[in-house]
DRENNU-991432 format. One record per residue (C-alpha): x, z, y; residue number from 1; residue in one letter. Coordinates in Angstrom, 3 decimals, decimal comma. Layout:
N
     east       up    north seq type
        X        Z        Y NUM    A
...
% end
This chain:
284
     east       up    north seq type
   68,553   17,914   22,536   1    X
   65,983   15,714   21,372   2    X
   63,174   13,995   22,245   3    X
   60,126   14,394   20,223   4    X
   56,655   12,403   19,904   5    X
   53,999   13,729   18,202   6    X
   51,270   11,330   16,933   7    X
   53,974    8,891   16,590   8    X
   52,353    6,057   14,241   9    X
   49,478    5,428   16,329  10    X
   49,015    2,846   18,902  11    X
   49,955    5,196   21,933  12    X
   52,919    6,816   19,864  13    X
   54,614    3,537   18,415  14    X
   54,953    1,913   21,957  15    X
   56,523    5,448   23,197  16    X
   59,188    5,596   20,367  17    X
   59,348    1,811   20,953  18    X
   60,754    2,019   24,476  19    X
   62,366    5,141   24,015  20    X
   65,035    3,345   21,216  21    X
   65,749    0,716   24,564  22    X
   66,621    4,478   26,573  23    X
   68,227    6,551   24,134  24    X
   70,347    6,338   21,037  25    X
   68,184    6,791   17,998  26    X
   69,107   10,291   16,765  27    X
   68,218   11,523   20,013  28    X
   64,488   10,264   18,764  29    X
   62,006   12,252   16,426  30    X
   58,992   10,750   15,447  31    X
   56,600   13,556   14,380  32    X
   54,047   11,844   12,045  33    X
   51,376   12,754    9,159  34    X
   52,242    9,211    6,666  35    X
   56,441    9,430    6,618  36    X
   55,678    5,569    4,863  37    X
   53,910    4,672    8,119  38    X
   57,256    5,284    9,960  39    X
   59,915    3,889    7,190  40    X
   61,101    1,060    9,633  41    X
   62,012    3,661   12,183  42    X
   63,575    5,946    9,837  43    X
   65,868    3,061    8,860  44    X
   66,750    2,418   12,811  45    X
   68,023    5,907   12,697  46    X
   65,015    7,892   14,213  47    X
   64,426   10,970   12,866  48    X
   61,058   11,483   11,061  49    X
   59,179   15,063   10,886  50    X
   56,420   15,421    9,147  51    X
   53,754   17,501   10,508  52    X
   50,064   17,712   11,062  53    X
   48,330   19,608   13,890  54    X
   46,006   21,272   11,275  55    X
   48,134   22,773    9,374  56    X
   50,404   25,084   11,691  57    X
   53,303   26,197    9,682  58    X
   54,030   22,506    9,575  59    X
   55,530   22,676   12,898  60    X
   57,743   26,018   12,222  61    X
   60,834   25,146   13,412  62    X
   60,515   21,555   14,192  63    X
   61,598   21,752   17,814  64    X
   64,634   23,580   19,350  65    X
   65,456   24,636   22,579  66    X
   66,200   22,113   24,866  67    X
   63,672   19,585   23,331  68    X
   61,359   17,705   25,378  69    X
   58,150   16,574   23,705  70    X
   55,393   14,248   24,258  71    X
   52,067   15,718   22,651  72    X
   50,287   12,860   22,030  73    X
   46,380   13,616   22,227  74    X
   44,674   14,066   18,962  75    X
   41,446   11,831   17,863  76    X
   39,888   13,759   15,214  77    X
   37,120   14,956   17,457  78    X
   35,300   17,139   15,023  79    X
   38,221   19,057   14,638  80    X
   38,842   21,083   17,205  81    X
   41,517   19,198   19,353  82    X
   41,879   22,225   22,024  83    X
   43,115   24,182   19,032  84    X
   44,567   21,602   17,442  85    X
   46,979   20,739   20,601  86    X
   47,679   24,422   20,808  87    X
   49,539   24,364   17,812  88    X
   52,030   22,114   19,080  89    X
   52,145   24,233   22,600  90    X
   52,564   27,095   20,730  91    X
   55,466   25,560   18,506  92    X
   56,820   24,311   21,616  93    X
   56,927   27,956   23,681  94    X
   58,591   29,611   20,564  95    X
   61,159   27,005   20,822  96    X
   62,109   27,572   24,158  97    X
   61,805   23,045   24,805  98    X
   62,524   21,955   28,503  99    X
   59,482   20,133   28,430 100    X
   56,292   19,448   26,869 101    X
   54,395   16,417   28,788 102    X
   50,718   15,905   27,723 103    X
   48,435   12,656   27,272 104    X
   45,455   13,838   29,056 105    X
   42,745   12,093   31,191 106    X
   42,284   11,602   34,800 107    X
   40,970   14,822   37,264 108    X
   38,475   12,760   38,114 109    X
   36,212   12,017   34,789 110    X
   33,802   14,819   33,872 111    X
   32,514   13,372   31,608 112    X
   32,498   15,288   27,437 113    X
   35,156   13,399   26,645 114    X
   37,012   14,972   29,017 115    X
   36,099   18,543   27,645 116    X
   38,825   18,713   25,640 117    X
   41,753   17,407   28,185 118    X
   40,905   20,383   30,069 119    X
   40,744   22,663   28,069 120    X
   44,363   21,495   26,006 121    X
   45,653   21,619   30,135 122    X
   44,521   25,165   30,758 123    X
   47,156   26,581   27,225 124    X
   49,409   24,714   28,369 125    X
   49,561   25,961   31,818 126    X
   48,964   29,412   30,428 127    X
   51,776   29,069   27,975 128    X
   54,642   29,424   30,675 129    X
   55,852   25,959   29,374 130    X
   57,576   23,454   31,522 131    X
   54,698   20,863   31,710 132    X
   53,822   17,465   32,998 133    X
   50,314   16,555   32,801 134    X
   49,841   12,502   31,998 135    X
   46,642   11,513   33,029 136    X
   45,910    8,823   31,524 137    X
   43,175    6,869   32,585 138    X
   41,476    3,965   30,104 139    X
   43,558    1,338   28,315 140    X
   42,557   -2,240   28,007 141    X
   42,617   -2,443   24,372 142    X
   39,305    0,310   24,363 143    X
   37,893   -3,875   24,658 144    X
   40,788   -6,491   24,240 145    X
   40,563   -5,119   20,541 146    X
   37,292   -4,816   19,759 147    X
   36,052   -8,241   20,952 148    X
   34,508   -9,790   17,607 149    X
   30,883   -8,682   18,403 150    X
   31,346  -10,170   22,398 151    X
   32,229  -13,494   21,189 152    X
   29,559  -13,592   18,331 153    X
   26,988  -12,815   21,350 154    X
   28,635  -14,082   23,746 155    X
   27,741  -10,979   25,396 156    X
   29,548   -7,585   27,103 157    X
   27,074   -5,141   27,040 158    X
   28,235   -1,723   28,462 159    X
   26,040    1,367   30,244 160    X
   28,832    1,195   33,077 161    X
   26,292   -0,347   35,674 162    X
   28,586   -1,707   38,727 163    X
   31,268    0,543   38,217 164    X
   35,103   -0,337   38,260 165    X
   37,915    0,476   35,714 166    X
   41,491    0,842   36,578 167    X
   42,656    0,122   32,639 168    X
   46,255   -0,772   31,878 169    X
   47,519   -1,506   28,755 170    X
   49,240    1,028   26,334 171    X
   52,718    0,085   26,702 172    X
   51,891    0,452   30,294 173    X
   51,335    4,306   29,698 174    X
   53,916    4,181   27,432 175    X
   56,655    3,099   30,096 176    X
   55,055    6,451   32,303 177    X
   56,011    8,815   29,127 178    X
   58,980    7,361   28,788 179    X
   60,343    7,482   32,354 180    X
   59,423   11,304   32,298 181    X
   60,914   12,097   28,997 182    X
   64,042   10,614   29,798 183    X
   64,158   11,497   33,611 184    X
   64,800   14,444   35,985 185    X
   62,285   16,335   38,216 186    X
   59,191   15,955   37,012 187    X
   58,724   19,635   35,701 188    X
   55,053   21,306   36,609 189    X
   53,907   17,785   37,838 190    X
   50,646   16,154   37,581 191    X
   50,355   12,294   37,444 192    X
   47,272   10,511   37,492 193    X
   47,714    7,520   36,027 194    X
   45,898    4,304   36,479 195    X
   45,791    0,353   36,619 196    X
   46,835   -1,599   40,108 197    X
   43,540   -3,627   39,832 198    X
   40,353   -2,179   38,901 199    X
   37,728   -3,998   37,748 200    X
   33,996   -4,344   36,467 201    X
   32,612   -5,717   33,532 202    X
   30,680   -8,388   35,510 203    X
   34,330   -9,310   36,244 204    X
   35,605   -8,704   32,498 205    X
   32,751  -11,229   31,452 206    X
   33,502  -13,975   34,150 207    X
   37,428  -13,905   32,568 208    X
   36,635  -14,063   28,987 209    X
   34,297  -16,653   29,886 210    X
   37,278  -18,164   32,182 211    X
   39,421  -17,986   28,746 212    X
   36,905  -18,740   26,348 213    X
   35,192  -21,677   27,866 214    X
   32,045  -20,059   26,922 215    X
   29,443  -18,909   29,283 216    X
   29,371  -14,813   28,450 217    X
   27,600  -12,525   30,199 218    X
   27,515   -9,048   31,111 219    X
   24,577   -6,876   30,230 220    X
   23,988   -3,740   31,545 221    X
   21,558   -1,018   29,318 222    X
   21,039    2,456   29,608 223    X
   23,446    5,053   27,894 224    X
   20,332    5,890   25,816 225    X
   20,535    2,054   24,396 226    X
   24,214    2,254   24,378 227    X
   24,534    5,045   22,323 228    X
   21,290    3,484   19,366 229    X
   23,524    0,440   20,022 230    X
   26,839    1,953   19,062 231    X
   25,142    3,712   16,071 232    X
   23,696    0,785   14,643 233    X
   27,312   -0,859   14,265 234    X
   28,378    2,262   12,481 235    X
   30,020    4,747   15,526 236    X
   28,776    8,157   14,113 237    X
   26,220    9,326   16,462 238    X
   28,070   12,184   18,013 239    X
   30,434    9,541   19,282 240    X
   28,374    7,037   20,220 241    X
   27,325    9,618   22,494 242    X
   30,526   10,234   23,617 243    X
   31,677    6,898   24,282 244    X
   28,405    6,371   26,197 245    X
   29,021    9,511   28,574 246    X
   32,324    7,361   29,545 247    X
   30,727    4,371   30,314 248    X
   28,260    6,753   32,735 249    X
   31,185    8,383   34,311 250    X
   32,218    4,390   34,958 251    X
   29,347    4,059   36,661 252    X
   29,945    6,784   38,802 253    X
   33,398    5,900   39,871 254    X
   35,031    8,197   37,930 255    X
   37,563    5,824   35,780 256    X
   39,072    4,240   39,126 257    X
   42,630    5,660   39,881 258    X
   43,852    4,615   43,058 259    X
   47,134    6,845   43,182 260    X
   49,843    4,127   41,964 261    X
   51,131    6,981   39,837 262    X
   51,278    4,327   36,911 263    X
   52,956    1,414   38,451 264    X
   55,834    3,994   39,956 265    X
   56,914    5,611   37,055 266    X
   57,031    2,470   34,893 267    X
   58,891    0,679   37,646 268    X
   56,994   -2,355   37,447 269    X
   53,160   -3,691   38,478 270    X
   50,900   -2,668   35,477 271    X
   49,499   -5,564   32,863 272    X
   47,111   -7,325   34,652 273    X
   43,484   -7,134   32,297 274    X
   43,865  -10,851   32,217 275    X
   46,924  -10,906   30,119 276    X
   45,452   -8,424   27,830 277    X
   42,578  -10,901   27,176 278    X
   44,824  -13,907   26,764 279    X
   46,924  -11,656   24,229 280    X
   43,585  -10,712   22,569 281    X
   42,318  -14,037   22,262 282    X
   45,643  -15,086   20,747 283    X
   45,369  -13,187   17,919 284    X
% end
């Protein structure tokens, strides 16, 4: 039996594998990846490396055996097709006859297009007859701890997100979630929603970097109209821009606050306050 993460260079992936080698022995691990260079350090710890690529189907022909459990790490090649693109892994998965196949998703509660997707990955899976756990992840802090160059050169957060409250946590936070379900019992057919302890706003988010920074910046709210012209002008492609300023909408709304301490249970441990994440941020 292994345990197999797909997606496993990228920032979600890494921190899975990560905490998975503090779990497991190594050759229990097998990091599914596009780049086999990106992974050579893990390959040398004794992980197991597949190379595979959720375009290209055959790829995953005979990569998982019965008894596997996987972590399909969401896809972020938008313009691909990611419903399809996740079915190829479920698909891989079901012919295998794996124990488990748990799924990055995003929380019940967020409608908006971003979501799209999500849902629509959920519904094959559920279809498929696999043994499932749905991870809904809600929004991580580094979506802004890592792209704060242009709020310190204008001393400005500007966001379409109105009043509304986030409950982000950090990725190794969701990490710890995927990892407690990969390597524990009972949490076939379960749905976790999956959230920071605090949420907060971005009135608040601006007071702490200020706090940190020693410089007075503020928070200004625009339209999702301006957000999106905004996001274009530094180079987002439009479609995405778009995207990204549905979320902050849904923000507004309420619909990025998770309440359910799903997070915080299965990682055994309060999540990272959004404070640290700055202070890590601003170390860098």
């Amino acid at each position: 039996m292994s345990i197999v993460v797909t997606g496993a260079s990228g920032k979600l992936g890494r921190h899975v594998v990560e905490q998975l080698l503090e779990k497991v022995p190594a050759e229990q691990v097998t990091a599914v990846v596009r780049s086999p260079e990106k992974v050579a350090g893990l390959a040398e710890r004794g992980v197991r490396v597949a190379v595979a690529d959720y375009n290209a189907p055959e790829t995953f022909d005979g990569l998982f055996a019965a008894g596997d459990k996987v972590l399909l790490v969401s896809g972020n090649e938008f313009d691909k097709g990611r419903v399809r693109q996740h079915s190829v892994v479920i698909d891989a998965a079901k012919a295998a006859g794996v124990a488990l196949l748990a799924y990055t998703s995003a929380p019940g509660s967020l409608t908006a297009a971003l979501a799209d997707d999500h849902r629509g990955t959920e519904q094959a899976l559920l279809d498929s007859g696999v043994p499932y756990v749905l991870l809904r992840n809600g929004w991580y802090h580094e979506n802004y701890t890592e792209n704060l160059a242009p709020v310190l050169e204008h001393d400005a957060v500007v966001a379409a997100a109105g009043e509304g409250r986030v409950s982000s946590a950090s990725r190794a936070d969701y990490a710890a979630a995927a990892v407690a379900v990969l390597t524990g019992d009972g949490h076939e057919n379960a749905t976790y929603e999956l959230g920071g302890d605090e949420a907060w706003s971005f009135a608040e988010y601006a007071a702490e970097l200020s706090r940190q920074t020693g410089r007075e910046i503020a928070y200004h709210p625009v339209t999702p109209e301006a957000l999106t012209g905004i996001l274009a002008g530094a180079g987002v492609p439009e479609p995405m821009a778009a995207v990204l300023a549905g979320v902050d909408a849904a923000i507004a709304k309420g619909e990025l606050v998770v309440d359910s301490g799903d997070l915080s249970r299965l990682a055994g441990r309060p999540t990272t306050p959004l404070s640290e994440a700055v202070a890590a941020a601003l170390k860098d």
